[in-house]
C-alpha positions as CSV (number, residue, x, y, z in Angstrom):
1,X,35.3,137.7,128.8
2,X,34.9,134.8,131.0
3,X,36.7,131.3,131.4
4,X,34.5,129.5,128.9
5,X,34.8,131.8,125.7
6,X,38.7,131.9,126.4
7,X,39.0,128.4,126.7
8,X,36.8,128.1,122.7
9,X,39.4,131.1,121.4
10,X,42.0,128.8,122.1
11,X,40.8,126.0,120.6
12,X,40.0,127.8,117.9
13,X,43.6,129.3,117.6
14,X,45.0,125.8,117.8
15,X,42.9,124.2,115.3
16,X,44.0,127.4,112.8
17,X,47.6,126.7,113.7
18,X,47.4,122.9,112.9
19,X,45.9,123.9,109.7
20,X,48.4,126.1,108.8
21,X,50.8,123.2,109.4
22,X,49.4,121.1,107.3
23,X,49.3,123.1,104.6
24,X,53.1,124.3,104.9
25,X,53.8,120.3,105.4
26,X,52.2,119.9,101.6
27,X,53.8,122.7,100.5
28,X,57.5,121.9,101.3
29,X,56.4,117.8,100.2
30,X,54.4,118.9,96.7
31,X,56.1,122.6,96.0
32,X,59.8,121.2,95.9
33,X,60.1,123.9,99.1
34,X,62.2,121.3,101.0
35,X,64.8,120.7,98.7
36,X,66.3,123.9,99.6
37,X,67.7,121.9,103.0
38,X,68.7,118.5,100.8
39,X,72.5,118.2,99.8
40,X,73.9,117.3,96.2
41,X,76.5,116.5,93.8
42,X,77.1,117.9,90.7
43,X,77.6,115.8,87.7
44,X,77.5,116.9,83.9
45,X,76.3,114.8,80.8
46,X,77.0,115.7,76.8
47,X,74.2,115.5,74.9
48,X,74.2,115.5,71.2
49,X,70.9,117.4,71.4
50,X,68.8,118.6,74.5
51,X,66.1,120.7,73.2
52,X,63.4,121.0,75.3
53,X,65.3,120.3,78.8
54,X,65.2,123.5,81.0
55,X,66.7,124.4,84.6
56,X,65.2,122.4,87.2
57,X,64.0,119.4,85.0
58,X,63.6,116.4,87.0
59,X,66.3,113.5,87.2
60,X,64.6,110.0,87.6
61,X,66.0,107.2,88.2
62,X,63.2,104.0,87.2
63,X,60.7,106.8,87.6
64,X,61.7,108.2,91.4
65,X,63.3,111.6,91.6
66,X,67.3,111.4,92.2
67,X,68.0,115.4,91.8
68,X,67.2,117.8,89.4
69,X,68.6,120.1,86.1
70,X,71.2,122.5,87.7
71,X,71.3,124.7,84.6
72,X,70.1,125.2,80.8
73,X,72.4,123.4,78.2
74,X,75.7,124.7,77.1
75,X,77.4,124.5,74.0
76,X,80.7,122.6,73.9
77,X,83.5,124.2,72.8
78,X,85.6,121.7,70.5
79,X,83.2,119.6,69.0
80,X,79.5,118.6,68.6
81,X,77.1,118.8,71.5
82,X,76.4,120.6,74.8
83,X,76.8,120.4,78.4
84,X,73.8,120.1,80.3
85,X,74.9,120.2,85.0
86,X,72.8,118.1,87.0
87,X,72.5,117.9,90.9
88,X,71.8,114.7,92.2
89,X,71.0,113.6,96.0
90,X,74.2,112.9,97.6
91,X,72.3,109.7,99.4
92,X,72.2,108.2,95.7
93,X,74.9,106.3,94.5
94,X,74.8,106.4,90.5
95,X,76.7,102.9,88.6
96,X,79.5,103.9,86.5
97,X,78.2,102.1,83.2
98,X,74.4,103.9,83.9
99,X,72.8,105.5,80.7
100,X,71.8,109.1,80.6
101,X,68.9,109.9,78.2
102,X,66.6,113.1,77.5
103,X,63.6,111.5,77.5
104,X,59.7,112.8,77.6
105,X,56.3,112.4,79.9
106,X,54.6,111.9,76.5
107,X,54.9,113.2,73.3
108,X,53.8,116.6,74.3
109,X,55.1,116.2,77.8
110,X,58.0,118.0,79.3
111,X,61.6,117.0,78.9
112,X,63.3,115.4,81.8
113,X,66.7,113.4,82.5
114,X,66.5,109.2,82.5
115,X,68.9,107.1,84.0
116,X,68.8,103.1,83.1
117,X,70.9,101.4,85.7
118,X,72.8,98.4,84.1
119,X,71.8,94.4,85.2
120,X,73.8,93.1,87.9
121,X,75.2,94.4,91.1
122,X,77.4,97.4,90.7
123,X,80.7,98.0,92.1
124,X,81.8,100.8,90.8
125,X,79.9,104.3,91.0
126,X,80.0,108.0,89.6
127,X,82.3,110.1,91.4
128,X,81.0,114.0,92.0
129,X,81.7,116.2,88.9
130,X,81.9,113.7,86.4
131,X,81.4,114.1,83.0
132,X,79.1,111.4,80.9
133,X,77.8,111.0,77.1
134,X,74.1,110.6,76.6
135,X,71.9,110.3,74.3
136,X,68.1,111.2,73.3
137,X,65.0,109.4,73.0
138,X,62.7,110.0,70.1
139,X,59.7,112.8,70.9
140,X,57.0,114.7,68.9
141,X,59.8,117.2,67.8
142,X,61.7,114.2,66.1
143,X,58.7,112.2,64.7
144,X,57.9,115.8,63.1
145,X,61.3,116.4,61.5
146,X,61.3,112.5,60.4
147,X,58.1,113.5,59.5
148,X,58.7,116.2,57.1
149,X,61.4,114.4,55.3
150,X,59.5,110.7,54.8
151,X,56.6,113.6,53.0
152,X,59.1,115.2,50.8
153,X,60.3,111.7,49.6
154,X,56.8,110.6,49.4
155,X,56.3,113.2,46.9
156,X,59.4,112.8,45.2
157,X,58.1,109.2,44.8
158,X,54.7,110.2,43.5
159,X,55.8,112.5,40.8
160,X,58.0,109.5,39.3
161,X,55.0,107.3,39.4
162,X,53.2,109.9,37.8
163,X,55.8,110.7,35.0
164,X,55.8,106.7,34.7
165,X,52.0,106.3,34.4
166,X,52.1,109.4,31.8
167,X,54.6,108.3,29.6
168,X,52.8,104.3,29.8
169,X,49.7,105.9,28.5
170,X,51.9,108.0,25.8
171,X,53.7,105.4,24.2
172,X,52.7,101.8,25.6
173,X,48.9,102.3,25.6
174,X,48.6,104.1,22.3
175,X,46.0,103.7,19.7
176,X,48.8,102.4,17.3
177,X,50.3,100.3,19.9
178,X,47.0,98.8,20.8
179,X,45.9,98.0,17.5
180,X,48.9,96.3,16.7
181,X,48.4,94.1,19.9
182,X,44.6,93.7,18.8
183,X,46.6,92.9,14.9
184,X,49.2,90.4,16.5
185,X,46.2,87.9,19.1
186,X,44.5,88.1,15.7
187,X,47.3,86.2,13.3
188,X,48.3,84.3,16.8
189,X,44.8,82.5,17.1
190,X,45.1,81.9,13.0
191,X,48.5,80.2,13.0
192,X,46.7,78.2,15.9
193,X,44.1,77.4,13.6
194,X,46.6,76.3,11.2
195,X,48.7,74.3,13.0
196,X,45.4,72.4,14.6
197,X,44.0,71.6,11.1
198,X,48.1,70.4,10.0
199,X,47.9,68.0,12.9
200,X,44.9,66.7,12.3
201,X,46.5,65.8,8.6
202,X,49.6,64.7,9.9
203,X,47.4,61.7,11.9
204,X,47.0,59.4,8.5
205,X,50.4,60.2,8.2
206,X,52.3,59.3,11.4
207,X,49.9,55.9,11.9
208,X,51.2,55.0,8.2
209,X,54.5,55.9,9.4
210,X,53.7,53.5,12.3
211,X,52.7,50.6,10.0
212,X,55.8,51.0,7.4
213,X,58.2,50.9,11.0
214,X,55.9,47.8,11.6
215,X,56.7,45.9,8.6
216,X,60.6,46.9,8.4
217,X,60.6,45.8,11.9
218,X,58.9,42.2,11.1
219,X,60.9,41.7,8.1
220,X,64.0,42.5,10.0
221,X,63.1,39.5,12.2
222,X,62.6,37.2,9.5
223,X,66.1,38.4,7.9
224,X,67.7,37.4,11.2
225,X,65.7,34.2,11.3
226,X,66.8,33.2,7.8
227,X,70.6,33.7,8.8
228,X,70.3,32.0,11.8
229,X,68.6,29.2,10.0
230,X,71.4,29.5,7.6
231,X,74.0,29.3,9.6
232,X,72.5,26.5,12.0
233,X,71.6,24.2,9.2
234,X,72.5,20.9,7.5
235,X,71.8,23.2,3.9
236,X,73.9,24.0,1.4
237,X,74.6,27.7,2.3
238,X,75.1,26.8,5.8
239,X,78.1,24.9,4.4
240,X,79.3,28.0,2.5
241,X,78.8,30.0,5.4
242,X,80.8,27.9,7.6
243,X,82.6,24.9,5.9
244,X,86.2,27.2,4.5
245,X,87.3,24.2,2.3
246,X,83.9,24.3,0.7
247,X,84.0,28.0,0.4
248,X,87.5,27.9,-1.4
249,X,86.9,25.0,-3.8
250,X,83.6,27.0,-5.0
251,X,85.8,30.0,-5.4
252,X,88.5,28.3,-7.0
253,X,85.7,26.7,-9.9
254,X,84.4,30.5,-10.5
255,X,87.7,31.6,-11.0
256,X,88.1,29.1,-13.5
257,X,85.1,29.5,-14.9
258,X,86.0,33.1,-15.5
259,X,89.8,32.4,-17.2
260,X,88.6,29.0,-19.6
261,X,85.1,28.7,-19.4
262,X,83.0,25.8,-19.6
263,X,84.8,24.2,-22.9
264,X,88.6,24.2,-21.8
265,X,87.8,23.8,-18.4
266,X,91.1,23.6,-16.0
267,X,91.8,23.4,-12.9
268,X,94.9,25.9,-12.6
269,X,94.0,26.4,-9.1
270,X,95.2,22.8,-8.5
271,X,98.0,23.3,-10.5
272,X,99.1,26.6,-8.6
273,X,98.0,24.6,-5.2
274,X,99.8,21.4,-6.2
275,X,103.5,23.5,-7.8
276,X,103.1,25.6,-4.3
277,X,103.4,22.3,-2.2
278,X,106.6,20.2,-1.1
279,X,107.4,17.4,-3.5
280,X,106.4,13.9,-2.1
281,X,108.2,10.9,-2.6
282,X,107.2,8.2,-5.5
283,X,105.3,5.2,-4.2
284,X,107.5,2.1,-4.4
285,X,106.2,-0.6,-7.0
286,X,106.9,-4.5,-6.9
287,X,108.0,-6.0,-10.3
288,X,105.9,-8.6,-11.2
289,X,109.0,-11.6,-11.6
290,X,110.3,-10.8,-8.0
């Protein structure tokens, strides 16, 4: 073997060895090899329910990678719930007030760990081995149970519309119930008839009405004109109706009228006016030798 083919071996040998390099570089970056050297610190969240979250589930924080499932959910002893343990970088500093949520990469995606940092600058953070509540996001597993109970009220909807569509057809749309609807537009549009053919008699009727209103109307004018007149003028009634001396010395001749009559004629009201007065004193006379 000379110098030259040595020399090309070992080119060859280094260009194999970078290669190999490379691909254990992608593997510790893309095959999660190199977080066996990282650090952590534990922290545990309750979850009402965290179906579909397994060991080694990914913990994102705004979508980046902040640690990782430590362990499958466990139930809780007193109470509701389970425990799910979760390593997370010790280089990431978690807000005290954060929320923890199961969410999914999709509906049919795998389960994974969100954490919503709150607005504002944070001043306060997690201590290792805390314990947090969290909650879970609607997935496929969810919309399916919703699901399945919206369709069994659905049907329980449909047979009531059913039983009322069958009993509407049974009793309100009847033969007998429709041809007593058919019976009852018939005698409507007669008594319309009718009562068009009574108010086209009832037109003489109001316009004489009209007239007779007319005439009471115009001869109540000319009663109020003649007792205006009356009482305005130089007549004898509009004495009566306003001279009171006149009115009583006409009363007082009925009256006697009435008691003597025309033949004996007196005037006792004059006498009864003339006793009821004060007596006046007698004229003095001169004697005819004085």
């Amino acid at each position: 073997m000379n110098r030259h083919e040595r020399g090309l071996e070992f080119k060859v040998g280094v260009f194999v060895f970078a290669g190999l390099a490379a691909v254990a570089a992608l593997v510790v970056q893309f095959g999660r090899l190199g977080e066996g050297f990282k650090t952590y610190y534990p922290l545990t969240v309750r979850f009402n329910d965290a179906s579909g979250l397994l060991k080694g589930s990914d913990v994102l924080l705004g979508g980046a990678r902040i640690g990782k499932v430590a362990g499958g959910p466990r139930l809780v002893r007193e109470g509701n719930g389970v425990l799910v343990p979760l390593k997370i970088y010790d280089y990431i500093k978690i807000p005290e007030t954060s929320k923890f949520t199961v969410g999914s990469s999709g509906l049919l995606g795998d389960r994974f760990v969100n954490v919503t940092m709150p607005q504002g600058t944070p001043t306060k953070f997690l201590p290792p081995n805390s314990l947090i509540s969290g909650a879970r996001e609607t997935g496929i597993d969810d919309l399916t149970r919703e699901g399945g109970a919206l369709v069994g009220d659905l049907r329980g909807v449909v047979q009531k519309i059913d039983t009322t569509v069958s009993r509407l057809n049974d009793e309100v749309l009847s033969k007998t119930t429709t041809e007593n609807l058919k019976s009852s537009i018939a005698h409507l549009n007669d008594a319309t008839s009718s009562f068009a053919e009574s108010a086209k008699k009832l037109g003489p009727v109001v316009d004489k009405a009209d007239s007779v209103m007319d005439s009471t109307k115009k001869a109540a004018d000319d009663l109020q004109k003649v007792l205006s007149s009356a009482t305005q003028g130089r007549g004898l009634l509009a004495a009566l109706l306003t001279n009171q001396e006149l009115a009583n010395d006409l009363r007082a001749l009925v009256s006697n009228l009435r008691a003597h009559g025309i033949l004996f004629y007196r005037d006792s009201g004059a006498k009864i006016e003339a006793s009821g007065r004060e007596p006046t004193k007698p004229a003095r006379t001169q004697s005819g030798g004085r």
